[in-house]
N, C-alpha and C positions, 0 to 999 in steps of 0.2 A: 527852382524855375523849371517849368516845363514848355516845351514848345513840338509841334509838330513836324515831319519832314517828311520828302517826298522821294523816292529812291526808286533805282529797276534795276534788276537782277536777271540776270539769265538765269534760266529752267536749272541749271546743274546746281547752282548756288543758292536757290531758293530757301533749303530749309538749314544753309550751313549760319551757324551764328557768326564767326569770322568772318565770312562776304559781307554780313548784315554790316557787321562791325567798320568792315572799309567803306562799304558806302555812304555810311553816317558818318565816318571820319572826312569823307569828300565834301559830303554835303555842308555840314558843320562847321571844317576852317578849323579856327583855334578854339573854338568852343570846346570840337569834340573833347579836348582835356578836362573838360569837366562833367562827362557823360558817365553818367552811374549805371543806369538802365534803361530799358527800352521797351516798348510792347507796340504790337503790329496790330493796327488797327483797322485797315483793311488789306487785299490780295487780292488782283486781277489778274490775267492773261492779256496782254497788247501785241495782238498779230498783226497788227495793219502795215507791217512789214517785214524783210524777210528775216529780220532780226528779230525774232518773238521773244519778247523780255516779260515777265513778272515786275507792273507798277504796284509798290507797295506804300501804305501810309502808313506811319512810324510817330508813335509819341514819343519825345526824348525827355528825359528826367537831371536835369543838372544840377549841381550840386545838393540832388537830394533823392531818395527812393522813392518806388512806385510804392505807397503803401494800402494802397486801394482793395477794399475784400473783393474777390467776386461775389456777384449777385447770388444771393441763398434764398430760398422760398421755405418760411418754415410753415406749419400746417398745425391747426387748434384739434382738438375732438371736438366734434361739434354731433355726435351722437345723440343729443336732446336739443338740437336747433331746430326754427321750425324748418320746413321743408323747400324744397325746390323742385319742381319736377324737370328732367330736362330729355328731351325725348330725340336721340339720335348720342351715341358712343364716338360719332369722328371728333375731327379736331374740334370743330366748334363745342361741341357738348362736351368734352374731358377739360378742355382750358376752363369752360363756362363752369363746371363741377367743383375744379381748383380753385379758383376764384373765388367759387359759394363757399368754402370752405375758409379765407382767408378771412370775408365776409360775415364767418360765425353764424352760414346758415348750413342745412343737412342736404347736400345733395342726392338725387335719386336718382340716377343714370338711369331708360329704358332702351334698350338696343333689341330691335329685332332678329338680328343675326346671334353670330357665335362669337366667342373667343378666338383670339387670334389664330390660338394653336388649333383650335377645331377646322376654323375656316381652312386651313390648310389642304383638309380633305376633299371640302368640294369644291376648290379651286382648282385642284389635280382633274375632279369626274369634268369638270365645264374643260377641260386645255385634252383630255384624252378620252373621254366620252363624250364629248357636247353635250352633256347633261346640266342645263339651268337649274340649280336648287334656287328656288324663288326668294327665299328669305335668309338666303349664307351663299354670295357669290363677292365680285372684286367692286360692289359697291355698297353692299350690305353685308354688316358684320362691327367687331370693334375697331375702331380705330380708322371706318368709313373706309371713302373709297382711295386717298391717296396711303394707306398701309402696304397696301400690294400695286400699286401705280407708282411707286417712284419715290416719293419724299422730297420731292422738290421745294424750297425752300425761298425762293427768290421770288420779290413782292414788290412791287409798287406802291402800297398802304401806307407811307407812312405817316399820312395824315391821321388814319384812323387811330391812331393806337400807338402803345411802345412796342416798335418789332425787337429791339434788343430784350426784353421782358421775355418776351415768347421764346426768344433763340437760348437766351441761358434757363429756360425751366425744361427746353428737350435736352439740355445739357446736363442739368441736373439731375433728370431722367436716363442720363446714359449715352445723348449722342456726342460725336467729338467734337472739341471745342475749337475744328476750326471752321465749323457753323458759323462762329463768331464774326470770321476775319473773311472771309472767302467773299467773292461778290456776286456767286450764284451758288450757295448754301447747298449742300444735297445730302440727304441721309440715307436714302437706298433701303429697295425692299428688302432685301437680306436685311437688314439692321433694325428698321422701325419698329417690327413685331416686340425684340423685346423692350425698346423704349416706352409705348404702346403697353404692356405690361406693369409694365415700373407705376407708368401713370396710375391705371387700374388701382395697383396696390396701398398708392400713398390715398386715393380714393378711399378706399377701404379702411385702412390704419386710422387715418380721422374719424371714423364713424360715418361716412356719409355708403351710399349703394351705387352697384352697378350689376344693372338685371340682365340677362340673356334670355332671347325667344322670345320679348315682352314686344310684341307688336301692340302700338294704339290703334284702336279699332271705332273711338269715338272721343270726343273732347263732353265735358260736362258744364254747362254756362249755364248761369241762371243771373237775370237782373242786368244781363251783360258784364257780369263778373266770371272768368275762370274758375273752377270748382274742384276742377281735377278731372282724372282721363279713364276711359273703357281700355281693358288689356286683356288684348287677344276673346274680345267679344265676351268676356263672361266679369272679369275681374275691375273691379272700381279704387282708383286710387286717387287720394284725396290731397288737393293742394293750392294755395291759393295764388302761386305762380306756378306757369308751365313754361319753358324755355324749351320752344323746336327747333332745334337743331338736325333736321331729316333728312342731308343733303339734297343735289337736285335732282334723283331719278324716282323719289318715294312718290311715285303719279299717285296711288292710292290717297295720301294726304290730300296733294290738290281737291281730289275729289272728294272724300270727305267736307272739306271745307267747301266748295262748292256746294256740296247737297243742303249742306246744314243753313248757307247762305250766308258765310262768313266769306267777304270781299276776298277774291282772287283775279289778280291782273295778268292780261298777257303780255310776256314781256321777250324784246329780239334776242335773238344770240346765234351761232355759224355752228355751221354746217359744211362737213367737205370730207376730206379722206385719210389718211394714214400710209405717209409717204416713206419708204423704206430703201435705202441705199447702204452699200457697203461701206463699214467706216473710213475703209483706207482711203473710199474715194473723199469723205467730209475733210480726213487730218490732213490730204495733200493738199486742197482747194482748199482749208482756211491756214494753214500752216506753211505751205506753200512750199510743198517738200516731198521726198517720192517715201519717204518712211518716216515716221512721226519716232521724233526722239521719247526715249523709256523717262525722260523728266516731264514731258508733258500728257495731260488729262488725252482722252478721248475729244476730238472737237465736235464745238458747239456748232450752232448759227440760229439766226433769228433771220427772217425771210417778209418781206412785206409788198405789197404791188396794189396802187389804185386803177382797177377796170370800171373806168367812164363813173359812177357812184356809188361804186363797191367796194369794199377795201378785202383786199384775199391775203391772209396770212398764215404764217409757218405758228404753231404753237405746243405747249407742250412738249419740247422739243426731247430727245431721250438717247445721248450715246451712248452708245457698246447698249445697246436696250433689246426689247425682245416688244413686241404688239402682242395686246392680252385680250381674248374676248370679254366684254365688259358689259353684255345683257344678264338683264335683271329678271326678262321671265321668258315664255318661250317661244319662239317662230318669231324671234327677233335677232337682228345680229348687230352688236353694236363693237367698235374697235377702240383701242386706247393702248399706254404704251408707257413702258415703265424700263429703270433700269437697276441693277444691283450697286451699291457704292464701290465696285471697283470698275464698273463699267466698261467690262471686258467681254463682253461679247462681240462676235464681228459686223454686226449691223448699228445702224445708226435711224431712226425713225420720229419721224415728227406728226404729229396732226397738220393741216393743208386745210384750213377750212375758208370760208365765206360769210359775210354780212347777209342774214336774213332779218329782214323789216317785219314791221307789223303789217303793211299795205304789201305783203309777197302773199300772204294768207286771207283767203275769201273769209267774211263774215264778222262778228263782234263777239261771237263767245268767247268766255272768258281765257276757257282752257284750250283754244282755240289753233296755240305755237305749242302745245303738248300733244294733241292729235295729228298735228302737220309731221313734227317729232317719229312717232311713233308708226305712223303709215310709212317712214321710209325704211325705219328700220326693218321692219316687216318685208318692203318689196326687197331688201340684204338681204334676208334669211332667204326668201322664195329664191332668189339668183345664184345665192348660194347649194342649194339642196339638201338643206337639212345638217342636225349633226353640226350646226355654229361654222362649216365651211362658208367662207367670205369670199365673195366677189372680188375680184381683183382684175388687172389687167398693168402691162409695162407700159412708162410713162410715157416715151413718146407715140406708141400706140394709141392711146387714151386720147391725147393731142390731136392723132391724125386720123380717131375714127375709123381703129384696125382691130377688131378682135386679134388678141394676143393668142400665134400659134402654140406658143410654151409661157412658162412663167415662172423667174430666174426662183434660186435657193431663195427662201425668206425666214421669218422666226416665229412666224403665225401657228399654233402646236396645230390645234385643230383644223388646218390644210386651207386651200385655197382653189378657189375655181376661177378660170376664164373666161370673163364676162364684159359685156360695155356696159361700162359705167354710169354713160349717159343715159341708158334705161332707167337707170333705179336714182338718178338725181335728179332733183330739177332741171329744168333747162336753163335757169338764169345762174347756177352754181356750178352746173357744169360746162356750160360756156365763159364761165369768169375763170374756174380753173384753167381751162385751155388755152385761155390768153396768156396766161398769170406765168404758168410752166416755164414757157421758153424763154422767159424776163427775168427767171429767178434763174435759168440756165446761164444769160450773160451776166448778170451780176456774182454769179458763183461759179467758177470752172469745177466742170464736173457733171454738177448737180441736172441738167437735163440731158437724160440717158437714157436707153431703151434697158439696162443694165439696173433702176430703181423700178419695185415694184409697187403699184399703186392700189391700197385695198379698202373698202371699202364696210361699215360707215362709220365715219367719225363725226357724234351726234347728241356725244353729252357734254358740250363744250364749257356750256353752262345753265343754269334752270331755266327752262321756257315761258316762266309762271314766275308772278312777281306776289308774295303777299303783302299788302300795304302795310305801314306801321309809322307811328307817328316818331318825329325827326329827333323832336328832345326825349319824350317816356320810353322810345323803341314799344311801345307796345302796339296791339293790332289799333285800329280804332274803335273798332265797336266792339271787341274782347278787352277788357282792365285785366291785367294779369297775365295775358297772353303775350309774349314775346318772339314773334318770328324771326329766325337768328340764319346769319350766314348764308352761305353756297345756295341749298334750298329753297331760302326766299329770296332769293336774288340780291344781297347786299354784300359780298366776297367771291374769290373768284381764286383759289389756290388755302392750301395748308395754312397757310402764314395770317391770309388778310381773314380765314375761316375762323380760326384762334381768337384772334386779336376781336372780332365781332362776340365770336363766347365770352369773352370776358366784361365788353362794354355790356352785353345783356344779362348777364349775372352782377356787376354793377346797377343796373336799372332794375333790376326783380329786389335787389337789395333796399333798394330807394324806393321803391316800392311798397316792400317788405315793413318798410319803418325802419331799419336799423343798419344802414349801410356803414361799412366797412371802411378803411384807411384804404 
């Protein structure tokens, strides 16, 4: 017999198996004498008072063992399958790749960046030169853009897909298994690269590819069937499914697809800033404590605020993190924000953005929220002065319409200037921030302070461009073959729900294909 329970732990007792053991003897009664084993099946954090407990859910096994395998992904050669073309190396293209391979067909991974370990290097020239390499920076490369952003793991998806599927193949890949059980999952850039690796290789080991420097530079349709793709302007690669997977910053794609007259929609997504505060002040205002005990994480929070038909939210949120510049090419400044898995740095930072509509933007072109996009980033760069320095300014200042005299320690490498903000934002996003501030100050002790610095843009929140694709084939409509996948075409919104769409669309290329897979 098995049955579930429901138990809470203080921080100190969290990972001792004896605590587990008393409180499943509480819970239990006289059952517990019939308790063989146990497994935890989920781990939360409950601060909502001053007694911050670990609620944990607990499967109990009585009078029998947990015999259950974990989940194992085995993998075919499929080095004479036909082909798959899948064009972007982040999560969506590497799950989509595994999947083609479970499927019995040969994936081809095209990434126009580098390898993990390469990217390294110009992620250093962008944080200590401000030098944008166009095509190997913190959103191009393998392993996309959340490799070096964080690893965050926590999803809402779970309609789309199996998110336990996803979490035990990064496990099997090398991340820890308590991915599993945690209720906001996080793998950390320090860590991703080699799991991100691992993937790569079981890639490999099947027979299927994964190319570096392979930029597509053209799609090849005939008859409104997929054909295969141009790389890097000279090279023709032939296949009669292509799976884009190009996250949301490859503009070049859009336009591509635009020229050629393949349906591209404009679609909303937020716009706002990259809110930076000292951790101690997050762990006493959510922990509610002048030193945050050595048991507990770095604190979180999630931040929300309705101004009159806006909704202004905290996202992406990142303790003990560092803010990474995150432009893709140059005389642009874009921000984001990432932490290591031990998330031990002293800052704590979030994105702060805002609801932007389709009627905030003049006109009907298509790519219409990719221009609006990219003109701000641009007025960031110019406010900044070159060199990826970002505008900034301290948060009550920003509030009250003060150029900031100074501006506190931050973790921005490539430095920061003193600027209003409200110059280089809209007016309807930077007057919603300004309401939004001092509401997210009373609902959070702490958090509004001249003491958090506010920098600015945070602007890749999600694609601005929607590619259509139909709801059962996933394919485009007027491309067969063509499968617009994830983040990129607007149908995922993190690691997790990016994944789980590679794999529905490597299902659908399969079925496709003719010969889909178990």
């Amino acid at each position: 017999m098995r049955k579930t329970v429901d138990i809470a732990l203080i921080p100190e007792d969290v990972s001792s198996d004896a605590a587990i053991r008393r409180a499943l003897s509480s819970a239990l009664g006289r059952q517990y004498s019939r308790l063989n084993t146990y497994k935890i099946l989920k781990r939360s954090i409950d601060a909502r008072s001053r007694r911050v407990v670990y609620r944990m859910q607990v499967e109990v096994f009585l009078d029998e063992d947990n015999l259950a395998e974990p989940l194992v992904f085995h993998y075919q050669n499929v080095s004479l399958g036909l082909p798959v073309i899948i064009v972007g190396a982040g999560p969506a293209g590497l799950f989509a790749a595994l999947r083609c391979i479970e499927n019995g067909f040969r994936p081809i991974v095209l990434e126009r960046g580098k390898d993990v370990k390469q990217r390294r290097r110009d992620l250093a020239a962008i944080n200590k030169e401000g030098v944008v390499n166009t095509e190997s920076n913190y959103c191009y490369g393998e392993g996309g853009a959340g490799t070096y952003s964080d690893g965050k793991l926590y999803t809402r998806s779970n309609k789309r897909g199996d998110i336990n599927k996803v979490l035990a193949m990064f496990v099997q890949h090398g991340a820890s298994e308590d991915i599993l059980i945690d209720a906001r999952p996080h793998i950390g850039t320090n860590k991703l690269p080699n799991i991100i690796t691992a993937m790569r290789e079981t890639i490999l080991s099947a027979g299927g590819e994964v190319q570096f420097g392979k930029k597509v530079t053209d799609l090849h349709v005939a008859d409104g069937r997929i054909r295969g793709v141009e790389i890097n302007g000279a090279e023709l690669l032939s296949a009669n499914a292509v799976i884009l997977a190009t996250g949301h910053s490859a503009r070049d794609i859009y336009e591509l697809l635009f020229k050629k007259g393949i349906a591209v929609e404009p679609k909303p997504f937020a716009l706002g800033v990259r809110i930076e505060h000292p951790q101690n002040v997050i762990d006493s205002a959510q922990y509610r404590c002048d030193i945050r005990s050595e048991f507990l994480p770095p604190a979180y929070y999630s931040l929300v605020e309705q101004v009159g038909e806006r909704g202004v939210f905290s996202f992406c949120m990142c303790p003990g993190g560092i803010i990474a510049p995150c432009a893709t090419d140059e005389n642009e400044v874009v921000v984001n924000g990432w932490s290591p898995s031990k998330r031990n740095n002293p800052f704590a930072n979030s994105g702060t953005v805002v609801q932007v509509t389709l009627d905030d933007v003049e006109g009907d072109h298509p790519l219409k929220m990719m221009h609006f996009q990219a003109e701000i980033e641009r007025k960031a760069f110019e406010a900044g002065g070159g060199d990826l320095v970002a505008p900034a300014q301290r948060m009550i200042d920003f509030v009250e319409d003060r150029l900031s005299a100074t501006l506190p320690k931050n973790s921005y490498l490539p430095g920061t200037k003193s600027s209003r903000l409200k110059d280089i934002l809209p007016d309807f996003v930077a007057g919603s921030l300004r309401k939004a501030l001092p509401v997210f100050g009373r609902k959070m002790k702490g958090y509004y302070t001249n003491e958090a610095i506010i920098v600015g843009v945070e602007s890749r929140t999600s694609a601005p461009v929607r590619i259509p694709r139909d709801q059962t084939s996933l394919q485009h409509p007027q491309v067969a073959g063509l499968f617009p996948c994830a983040e990129g075409a607007g149908y995922a919104g993190g690691i997790v729900s990016a994944a789980i769409d590679g794999i529905n669309c490597a299902d659908a290329a399969a079925l496709f294909l003719g010969n889909a897979g178990s």
